[in-house]
C-alpha positions as CSV (number, residue, x, y, z in Angstrom):
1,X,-0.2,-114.6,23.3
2,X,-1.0,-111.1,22.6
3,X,-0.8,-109.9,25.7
4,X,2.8,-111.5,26.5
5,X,3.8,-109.9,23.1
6,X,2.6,-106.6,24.5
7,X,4.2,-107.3,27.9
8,X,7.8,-107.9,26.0
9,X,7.3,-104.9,24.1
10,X,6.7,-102.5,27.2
11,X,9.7,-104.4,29.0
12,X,11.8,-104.0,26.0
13,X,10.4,-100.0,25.4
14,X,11.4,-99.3,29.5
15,X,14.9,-100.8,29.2
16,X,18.2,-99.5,28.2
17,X,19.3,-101.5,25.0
18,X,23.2,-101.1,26.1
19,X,23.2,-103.0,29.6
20,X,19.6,-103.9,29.7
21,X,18.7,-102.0,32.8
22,X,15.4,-101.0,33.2
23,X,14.9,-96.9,33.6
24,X,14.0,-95.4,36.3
25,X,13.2,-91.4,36.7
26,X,16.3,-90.2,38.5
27,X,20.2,-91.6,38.9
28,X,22.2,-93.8,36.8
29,X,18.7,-95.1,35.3
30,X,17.3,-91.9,33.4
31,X,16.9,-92.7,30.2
32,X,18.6,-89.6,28.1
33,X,18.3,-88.9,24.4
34,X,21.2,-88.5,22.2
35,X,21.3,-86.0,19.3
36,X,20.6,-89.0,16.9
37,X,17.4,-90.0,18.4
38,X,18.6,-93.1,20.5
39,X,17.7,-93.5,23.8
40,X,20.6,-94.4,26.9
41,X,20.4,-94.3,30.5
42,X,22.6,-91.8,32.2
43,X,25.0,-94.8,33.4
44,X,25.7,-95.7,29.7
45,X,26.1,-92.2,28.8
46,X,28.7,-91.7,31.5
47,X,30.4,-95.3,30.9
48,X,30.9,-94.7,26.9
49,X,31.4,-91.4,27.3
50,X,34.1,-91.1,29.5
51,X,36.9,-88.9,27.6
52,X,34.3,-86.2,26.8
53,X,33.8,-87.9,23.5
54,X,30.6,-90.1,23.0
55,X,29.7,-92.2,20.0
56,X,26.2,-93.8,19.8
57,X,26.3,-97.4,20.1
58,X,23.6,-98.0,17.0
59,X,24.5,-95.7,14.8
60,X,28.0,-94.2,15.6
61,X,27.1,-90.8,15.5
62,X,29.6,-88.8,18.0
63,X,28.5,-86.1,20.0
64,X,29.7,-85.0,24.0
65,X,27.2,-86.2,26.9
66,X,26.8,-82.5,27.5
67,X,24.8,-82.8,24.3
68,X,22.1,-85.1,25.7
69,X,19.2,-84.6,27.5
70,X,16.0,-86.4,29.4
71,X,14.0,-88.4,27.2
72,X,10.7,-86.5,28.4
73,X,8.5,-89.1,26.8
74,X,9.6,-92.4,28.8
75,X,9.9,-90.3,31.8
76,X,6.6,-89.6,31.1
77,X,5.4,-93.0,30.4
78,X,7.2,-94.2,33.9
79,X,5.3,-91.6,36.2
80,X,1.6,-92.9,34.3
81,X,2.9,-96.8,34.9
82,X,3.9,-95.8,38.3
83,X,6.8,-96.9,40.8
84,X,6.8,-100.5,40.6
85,X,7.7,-100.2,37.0
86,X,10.7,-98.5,37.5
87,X,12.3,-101.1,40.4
88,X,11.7,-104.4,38.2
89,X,14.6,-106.2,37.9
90,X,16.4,-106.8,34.6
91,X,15.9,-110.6,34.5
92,X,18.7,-112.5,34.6
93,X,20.9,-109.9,36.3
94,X,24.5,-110.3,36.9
95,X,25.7,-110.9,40.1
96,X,27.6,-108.5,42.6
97,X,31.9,-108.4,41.4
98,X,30.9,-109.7,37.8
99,X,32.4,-107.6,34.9
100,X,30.3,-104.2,34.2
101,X,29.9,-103.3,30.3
102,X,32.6,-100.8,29.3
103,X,32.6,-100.0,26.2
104,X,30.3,-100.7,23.2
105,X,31.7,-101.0,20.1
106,X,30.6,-101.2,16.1
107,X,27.0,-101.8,15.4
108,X,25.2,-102.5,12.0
109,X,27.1,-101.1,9.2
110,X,30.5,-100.9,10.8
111,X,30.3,-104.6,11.4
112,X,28.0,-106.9,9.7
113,X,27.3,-110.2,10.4
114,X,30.8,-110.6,12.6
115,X,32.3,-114.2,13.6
116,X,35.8,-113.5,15.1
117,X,37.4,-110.9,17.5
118,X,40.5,-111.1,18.8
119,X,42.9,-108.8,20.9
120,X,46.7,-107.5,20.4
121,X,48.8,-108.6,23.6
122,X,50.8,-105.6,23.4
123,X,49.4,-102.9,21.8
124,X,45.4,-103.6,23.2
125,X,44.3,-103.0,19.6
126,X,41.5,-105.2,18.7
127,X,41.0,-107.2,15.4
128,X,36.8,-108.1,14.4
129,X,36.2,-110.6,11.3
130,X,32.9,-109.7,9.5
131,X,31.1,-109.7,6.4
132,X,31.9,-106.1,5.6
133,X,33.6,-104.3,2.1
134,X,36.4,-104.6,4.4
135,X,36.4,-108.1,5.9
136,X,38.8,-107.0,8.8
137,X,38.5,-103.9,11.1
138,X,40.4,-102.9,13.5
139,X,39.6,-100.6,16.4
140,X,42.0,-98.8,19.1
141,X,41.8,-99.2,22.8
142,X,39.7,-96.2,23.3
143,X,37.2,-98.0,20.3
144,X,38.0,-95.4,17.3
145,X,38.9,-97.2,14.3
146,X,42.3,-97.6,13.1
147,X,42.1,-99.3,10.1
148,X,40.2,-101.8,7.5
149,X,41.3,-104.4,5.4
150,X,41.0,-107.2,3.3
151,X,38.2,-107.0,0.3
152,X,36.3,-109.8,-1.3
153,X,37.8,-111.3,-4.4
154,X,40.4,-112.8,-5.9
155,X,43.4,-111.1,-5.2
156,X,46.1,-112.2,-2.8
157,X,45.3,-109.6,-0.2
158,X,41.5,-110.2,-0.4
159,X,39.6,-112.5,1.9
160,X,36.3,-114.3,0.4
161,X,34.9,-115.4,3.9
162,X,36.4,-115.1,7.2
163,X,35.5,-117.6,9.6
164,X,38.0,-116.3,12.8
165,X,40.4,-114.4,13.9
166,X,43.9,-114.2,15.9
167,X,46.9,-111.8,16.6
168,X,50.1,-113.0,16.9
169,X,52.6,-112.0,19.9
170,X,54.6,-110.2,16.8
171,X,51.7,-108.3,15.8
172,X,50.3,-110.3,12.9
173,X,46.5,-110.4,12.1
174,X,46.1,-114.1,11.0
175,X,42.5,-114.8,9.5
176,X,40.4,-118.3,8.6
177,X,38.9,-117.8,5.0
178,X,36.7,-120.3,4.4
179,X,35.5,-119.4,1.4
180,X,39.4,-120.0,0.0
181,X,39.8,-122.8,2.5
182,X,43.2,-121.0,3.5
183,X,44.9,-119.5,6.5
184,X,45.9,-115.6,5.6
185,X,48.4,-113.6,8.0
186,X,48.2,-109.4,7.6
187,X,50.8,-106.7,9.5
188,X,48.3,-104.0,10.4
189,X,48.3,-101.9,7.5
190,X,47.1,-105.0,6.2
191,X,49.8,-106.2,4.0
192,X,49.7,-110.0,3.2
193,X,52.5,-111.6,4.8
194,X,51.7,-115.2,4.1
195,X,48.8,-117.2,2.9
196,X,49.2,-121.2,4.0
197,X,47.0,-123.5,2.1
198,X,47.7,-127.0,2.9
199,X,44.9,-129.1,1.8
200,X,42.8,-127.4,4.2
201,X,38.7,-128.8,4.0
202,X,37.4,-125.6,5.9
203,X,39.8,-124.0,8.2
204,X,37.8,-122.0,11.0
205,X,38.8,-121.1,14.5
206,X,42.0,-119.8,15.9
207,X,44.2,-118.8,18.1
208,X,48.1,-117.6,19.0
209,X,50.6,-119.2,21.2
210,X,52.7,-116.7,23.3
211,X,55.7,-117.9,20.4
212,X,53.7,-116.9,18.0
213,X,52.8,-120.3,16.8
214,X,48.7,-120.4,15.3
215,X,46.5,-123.1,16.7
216,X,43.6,-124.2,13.7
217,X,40.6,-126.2,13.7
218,X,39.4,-127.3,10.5
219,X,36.1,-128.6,10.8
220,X,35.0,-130.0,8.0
221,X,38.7,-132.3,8.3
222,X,37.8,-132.7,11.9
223,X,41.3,-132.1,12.7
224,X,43.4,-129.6,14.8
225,X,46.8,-127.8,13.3
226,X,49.6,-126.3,14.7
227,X,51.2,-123.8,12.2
228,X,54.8,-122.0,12.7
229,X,55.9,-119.3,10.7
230,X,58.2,-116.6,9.9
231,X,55.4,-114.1,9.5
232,X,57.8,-111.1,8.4
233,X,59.7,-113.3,6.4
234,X,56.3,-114.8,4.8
235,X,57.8,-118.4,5.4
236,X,55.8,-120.9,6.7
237,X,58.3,-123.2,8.6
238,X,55.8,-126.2,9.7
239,X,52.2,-127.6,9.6
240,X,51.5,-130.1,12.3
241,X,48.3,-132.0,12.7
242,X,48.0,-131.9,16.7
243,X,44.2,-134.1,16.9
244,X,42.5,-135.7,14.0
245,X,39.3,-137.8,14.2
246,X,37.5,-134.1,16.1
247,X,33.4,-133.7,15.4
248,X,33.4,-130.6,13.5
249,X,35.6,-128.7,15.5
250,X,35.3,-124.7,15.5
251,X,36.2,-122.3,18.5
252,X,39.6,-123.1,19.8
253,X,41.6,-121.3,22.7
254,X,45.2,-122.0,24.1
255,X,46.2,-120.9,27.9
256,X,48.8,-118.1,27.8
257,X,50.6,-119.8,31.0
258,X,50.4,-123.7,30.2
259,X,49.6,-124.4,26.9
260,X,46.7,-126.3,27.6
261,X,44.3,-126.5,24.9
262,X,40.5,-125.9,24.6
263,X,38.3,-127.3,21.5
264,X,34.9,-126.8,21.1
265,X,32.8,-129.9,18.8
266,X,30.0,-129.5,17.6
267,X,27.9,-132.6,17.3
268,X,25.9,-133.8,14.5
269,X,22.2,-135.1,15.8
270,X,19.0,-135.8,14.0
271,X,16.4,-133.1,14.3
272,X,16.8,-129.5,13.7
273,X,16.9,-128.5,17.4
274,X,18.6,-131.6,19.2
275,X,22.1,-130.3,17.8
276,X,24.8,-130.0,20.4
277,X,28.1,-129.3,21.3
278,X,31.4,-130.9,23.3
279,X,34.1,-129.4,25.3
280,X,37.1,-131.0,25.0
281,X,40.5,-130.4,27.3
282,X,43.5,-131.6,25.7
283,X,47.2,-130.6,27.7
284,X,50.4,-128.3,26.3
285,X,51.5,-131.9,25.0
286,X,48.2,-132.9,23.6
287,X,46.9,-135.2,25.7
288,X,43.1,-135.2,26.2
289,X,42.6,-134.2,30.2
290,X,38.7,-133.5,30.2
291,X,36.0,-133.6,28.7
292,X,31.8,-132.8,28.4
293,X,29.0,-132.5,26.1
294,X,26.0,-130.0,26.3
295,X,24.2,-133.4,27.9
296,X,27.0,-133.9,30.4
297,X,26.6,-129.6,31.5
298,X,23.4,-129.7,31.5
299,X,22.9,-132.1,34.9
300,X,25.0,-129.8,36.2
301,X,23.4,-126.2,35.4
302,X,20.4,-124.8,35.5
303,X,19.7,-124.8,31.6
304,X,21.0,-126.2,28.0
305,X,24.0,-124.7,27.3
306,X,25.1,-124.5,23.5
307,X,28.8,-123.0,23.5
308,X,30.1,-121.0,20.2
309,X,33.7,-119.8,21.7
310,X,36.0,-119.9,24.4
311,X,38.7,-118.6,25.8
312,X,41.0,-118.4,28.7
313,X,41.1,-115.7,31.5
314,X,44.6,-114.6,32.6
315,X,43.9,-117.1,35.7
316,X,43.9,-120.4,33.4
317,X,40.2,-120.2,33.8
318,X,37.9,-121.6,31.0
319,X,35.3,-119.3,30.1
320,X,32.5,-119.9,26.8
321,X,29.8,-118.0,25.1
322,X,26.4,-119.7,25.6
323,X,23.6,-118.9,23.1
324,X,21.3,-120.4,24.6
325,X,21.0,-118.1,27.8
326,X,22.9,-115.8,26.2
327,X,25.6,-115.3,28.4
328,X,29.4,-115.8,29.3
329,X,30.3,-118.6,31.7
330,X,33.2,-119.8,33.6
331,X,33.9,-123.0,34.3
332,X,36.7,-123.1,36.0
333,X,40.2,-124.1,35.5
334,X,40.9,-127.5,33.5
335,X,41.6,-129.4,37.1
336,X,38.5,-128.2,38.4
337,X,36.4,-128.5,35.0
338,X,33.4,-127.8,34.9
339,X,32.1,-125.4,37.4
340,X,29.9,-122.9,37.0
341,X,29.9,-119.0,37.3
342,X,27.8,-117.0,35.4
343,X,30.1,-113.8,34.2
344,X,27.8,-111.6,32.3
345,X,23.9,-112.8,31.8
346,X,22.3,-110.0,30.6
347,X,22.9,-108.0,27.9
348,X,23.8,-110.2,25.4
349,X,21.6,-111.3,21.8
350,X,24.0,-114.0,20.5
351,X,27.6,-114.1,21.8
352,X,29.9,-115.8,19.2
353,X,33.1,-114.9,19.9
354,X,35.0,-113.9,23.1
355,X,38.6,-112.8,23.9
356,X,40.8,-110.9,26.7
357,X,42.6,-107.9,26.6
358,X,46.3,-107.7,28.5
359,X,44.8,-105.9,31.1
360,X,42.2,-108.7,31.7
361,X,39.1,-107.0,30.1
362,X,36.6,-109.2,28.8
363,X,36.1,-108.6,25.3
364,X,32.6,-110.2,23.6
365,X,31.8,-110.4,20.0
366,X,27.7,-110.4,19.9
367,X,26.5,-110.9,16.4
368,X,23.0,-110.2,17.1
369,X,23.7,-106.9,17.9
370,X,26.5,-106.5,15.3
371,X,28.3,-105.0,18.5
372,X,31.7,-105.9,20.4
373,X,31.1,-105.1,24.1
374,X,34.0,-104.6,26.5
375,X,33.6,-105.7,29.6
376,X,36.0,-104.9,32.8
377,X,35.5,-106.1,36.4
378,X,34.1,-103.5,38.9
């Protein structure tokens, strides 16, 4: 045991901790030091630094990549372990065409503990739920941060615990807070424009329609809402249970081009490690279309797969988060559910939350890493 604790060490020492790469001692793999002290390969440097401008992914301190330099001791340490070091390959690699990390974003201390991302259709601004001062923050297309909002307490603009996150075609941030058992909608300044609490037991994931309507799981109710509102006006026009009878529903997601409907379960089981989780596939008018549980996936793939969110791609195609192997899958449209194509396996500590951009980018909320990681295909 000791020694394959030394062996994960070394692996994890010779590896970048932004794509997972090992280093190697010359091209895109040479690890480089930042002013800060933390350690990149030169690919990283060049992808998150791209405008001239580059922000450490750990610790956000910004500097240029003319600032960094070799990181003379793991250079070191790769010429005394030798060549076959250096060509290892990262296990679990992704394949050729999948999407290559962009953009690395937040980090402990700008986020904390994070549970919902989700991405402006119009403006590309992003919106990250966490356990902050400031529950929400926001961050701009090029990843600065263009505002925080929504404290702990009491007050009608505050939010106790969010659970999720969405952003309405009109531009409203519309948050789950569990710990008020209550849906809350924000303009981006955030300004409360309408808080909906109708007997809610535990209101948690989200998502818009393109009309601006909210799609809300509540999984303690085990039921599935459909909320329409006049979020300028702060009116809420109509609350419609859509599914009842759901195991513990939680990550929802609603096709942009028909409506369908994706809801994840998660299923009670006896045991601390047998718990599971269900996919279900339900059409624009509701109508249940598919369906399979982690048992069901897994005689199909290669491993147990335990899904925390979803969402669709601009092709209709259903993609999840897998913590399990720690990766984003795609399984295919809801005619040709399930298949299987592993987007990004690498790289990843525990993906919880996942969205797209308008220009397709994937976007990947990994609270084990307190990070959001952009993705876009190469």
């Amino acid at each position: 045991m000791a020694a394959a604790e030394a062996g994960e060490a070394e692996l994890g020492l010779l590896e970048c901790r932004v794509c997972f790469e090992p280093y190697g001692p010359g091209g895109q793999r040479r690890p480089r030091n930042l002013p800060c002290g933390h350690v990149l390969c030169r690919g990283c440097v060049g992808a998150l630094g791209g405008r001239g401008r580059l922000e450490c992914p750990f610790c956000r301190r910004a500097c240029g990549p003319s600032d960094t330099s070799d990181c003379l001791p793991l250079l070191q340490l790769l010429e005394v372990l030798g060549p076959a070091c250096s060509i290892l390959p990262a296990a679990g690699s992704a394949a050729p065409g999948a999407p290559g990390l962009r953009l690395a974003l937040g980090g402990w201390g700008t986020l904390v503990n994070p549970t919902g991302v989700a991405a402006c259709p119009k403006s590309g601004r992003l919106a990250v739920a966490h356990d902050g001062k400031k529950r929400i923050h926001v961050f701009g297309p090029s990843g600065s941060c263009l505002q925080r909002f929504g404290e702990r307490g009491e007050a009608g603009n505050d939010i106790k615990y969010p659970l999720d996150v969405a952003v309405t075609a009109d531009g409203h941030v519309v948050v789950t807070d569990g710990g008020d058992r209550a849906v809350k909608a924000f303009d981006w300044e955030g300004r409360g424009a309408l808080a909906v609490r109708e007997g809610f037991c535990l209101p948690w994931g989200l998502d818009a329609t393109p009309e601006s309507d909210v799609i809300m799981t509540d999984a303690e109710a085990g039921a599935l809402y459909r909320l329409t509102a006049d979020f300028g006006k702060g009116e809420l026009k109509k609350c419609q249970m859509l599914r009842s009878k759901l195991t513990s529903p939680r990550g929802v997601a609603v096709c942009q081009t028909s409506g369908a409907v994706v809801v994840i379960e998660h299923l009670k089981a006896r045991g601390p490690n047998n718990s599971s989780t269900r996919i279900k596939i339900f059409s624009a008018d509701m109508d249940l279309v598919g369906q399979m549980d982690s048992f069901g996936l897994n005689l199909i793939f290669p491993s147990k797969i335990y899904t925390t969110a979803v969402a669709f791609d601009k092709e209709g195609r259903i993609v999840v988060t897998d913590v399990c192997s720690q990766a984003v899958i795609c399984l295919g449209k809801p005619g040709e559910f399930p298949s299987f194509n592993p987007l990004i396996s690498h790289g990843l500590s525990y993906p919880i939350g996942l969205t797209y951009t308008a220009n397709n980018s994937l976007v990947v909320l990994d609270s084990g890493d307190h990070t959001v990681k952009i993705y876009s295909s190469t």
